[in-house]
N, C-alpha and C positions, 0 to 999 in steps of 0.2 A: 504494500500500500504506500503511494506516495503520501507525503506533506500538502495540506493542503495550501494553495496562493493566495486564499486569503486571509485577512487579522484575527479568524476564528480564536488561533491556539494566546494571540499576545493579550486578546479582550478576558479570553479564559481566565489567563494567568495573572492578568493587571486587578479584573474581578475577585478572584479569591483572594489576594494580594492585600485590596484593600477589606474587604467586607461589605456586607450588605449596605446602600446606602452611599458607598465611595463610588472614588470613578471606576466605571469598570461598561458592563457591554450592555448599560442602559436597563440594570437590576433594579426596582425600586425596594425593594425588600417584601412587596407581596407577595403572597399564595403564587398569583401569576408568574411574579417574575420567579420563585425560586425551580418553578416549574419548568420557565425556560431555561436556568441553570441545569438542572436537571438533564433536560435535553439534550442542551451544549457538550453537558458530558458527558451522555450514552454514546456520542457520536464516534465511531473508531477512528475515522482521520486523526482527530484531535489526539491522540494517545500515539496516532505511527511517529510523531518526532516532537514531543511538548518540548516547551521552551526551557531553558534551564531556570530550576528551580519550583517548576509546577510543583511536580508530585512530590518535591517536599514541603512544599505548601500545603496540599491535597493532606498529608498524612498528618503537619501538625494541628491541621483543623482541626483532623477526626481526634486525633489525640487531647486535644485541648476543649473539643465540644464545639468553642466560637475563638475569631481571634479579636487581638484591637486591643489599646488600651483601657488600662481602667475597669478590669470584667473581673477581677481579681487570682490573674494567672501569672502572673509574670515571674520569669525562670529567676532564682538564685544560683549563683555557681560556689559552688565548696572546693576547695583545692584541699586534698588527704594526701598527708606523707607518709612515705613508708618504714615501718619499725625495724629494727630490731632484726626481726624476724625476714625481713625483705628492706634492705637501706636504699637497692637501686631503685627503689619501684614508688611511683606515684599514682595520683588520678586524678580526675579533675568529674563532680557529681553538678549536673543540672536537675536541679529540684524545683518543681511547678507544682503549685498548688490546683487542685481543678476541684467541681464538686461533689468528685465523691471519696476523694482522697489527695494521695499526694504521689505524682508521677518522677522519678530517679532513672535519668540516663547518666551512665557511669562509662567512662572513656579512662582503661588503666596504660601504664604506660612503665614496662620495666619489670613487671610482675612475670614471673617464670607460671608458664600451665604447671596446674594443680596436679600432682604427682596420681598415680594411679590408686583406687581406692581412698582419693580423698576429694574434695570440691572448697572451694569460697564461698562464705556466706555473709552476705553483707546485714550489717544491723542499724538499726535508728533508738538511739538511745536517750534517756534524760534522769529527773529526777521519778519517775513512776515506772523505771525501770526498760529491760533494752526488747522494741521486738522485730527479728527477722523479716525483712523485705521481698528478699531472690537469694537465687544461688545461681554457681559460674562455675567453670572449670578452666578454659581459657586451650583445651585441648583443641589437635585439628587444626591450628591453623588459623586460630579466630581472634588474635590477640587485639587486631588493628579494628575491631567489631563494637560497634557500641554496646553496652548491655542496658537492657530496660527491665526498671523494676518497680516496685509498685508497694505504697503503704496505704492502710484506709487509717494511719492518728495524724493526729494534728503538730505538724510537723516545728510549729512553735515548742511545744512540749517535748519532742523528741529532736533535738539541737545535734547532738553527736550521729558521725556518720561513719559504721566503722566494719573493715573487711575480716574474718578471721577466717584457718585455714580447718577446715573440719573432716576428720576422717569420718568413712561411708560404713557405720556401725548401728546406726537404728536409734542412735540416744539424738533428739533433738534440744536437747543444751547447749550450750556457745562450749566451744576447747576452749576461749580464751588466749586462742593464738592470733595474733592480731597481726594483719601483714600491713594496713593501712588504715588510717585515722585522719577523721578530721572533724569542722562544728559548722555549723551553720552560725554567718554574722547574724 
């Protein structure tokens, strides 16, 4: 399938870009118009060569629910260092509040895959004590891979962001081996 020749795919992408209401390919934010978004976007041309940046546009909608300022999403980034346990290893945590939790994409950088029979398991911790988000292993080949993980507490309460290296033994308790750390400002 060719690209289509005309501004289909930039009005697409200008639209989702801004949100309902922006400039975009003449949405008014009605029933109507999300209808003809809608449309816009069943259409395959539009998908054989999107502009750069669509379909991550496309995914952090869906991620986020809506975009824009002021909607009470807006990402935090945590930078965690590595202990002790891992000194080359860092990460860098983007935490978004949305509402029905709190969304962590985690980008580590220097952390060795989790040796066989073991995995990473990331925590959100505070004063009410720490509770498990994801796990990771980092095998395969997937180091350079973003990891997306997911908390339903309120991410004010739970301030500490922190990785430990957990053997695959059926006890869900933290080891307390901690390869990275870090707090939420």
């Amino acid at each position: 399938m060719t690209c289509p020749e005309d501004d289909r795919l930039d009005r697409a992408a200008r639209y989702l870009a801004a949100g309902a209401g922006g400039p975009g390919p003449g949405i008014d934010g009605s029933l109507a118009g999300w209808d003809r978004v809608r449309d816009l976007l069943a259409d395959e041309a539009l998908w054989a060569c999107p502009p750069v940046g669509t379909v991550d546009t496309i995914v952090a909608l869906a991620l986020d629910g809506e975009a824009g300022e002021g909607r009470g999403r807006e990402a935090t980034v945590v930078a965690l260092a590595g202990t002790e346990l891992a000194p080359g290893a860092s990460a860098e945590a983007t935490v978004r509040a949305t509402p029905t939790g709190v969304a962590v994409t985690l980008r580590v950088d220097g952390l060795a895959p989790a040796p066989p029979g073991s995995y990473y398991q990331v925590w959100v911790s505070g004063p009410a004590g720490s509770v498990p988000i994801g796990t990771f292993h980092l095998r395969g080949g997937a180091a350079d891979e973003p990891i997306e993980l997911w908390s339903g507490v309120d991410r004010a309460a739970y301030p500490e962001i922190t990785v430990t290296l957990e053997p695959e033994d059926g006890d869900p308790a933290s080891s307390r081996r901690r390869v990275l750390a870090g707090t939420l400002p």
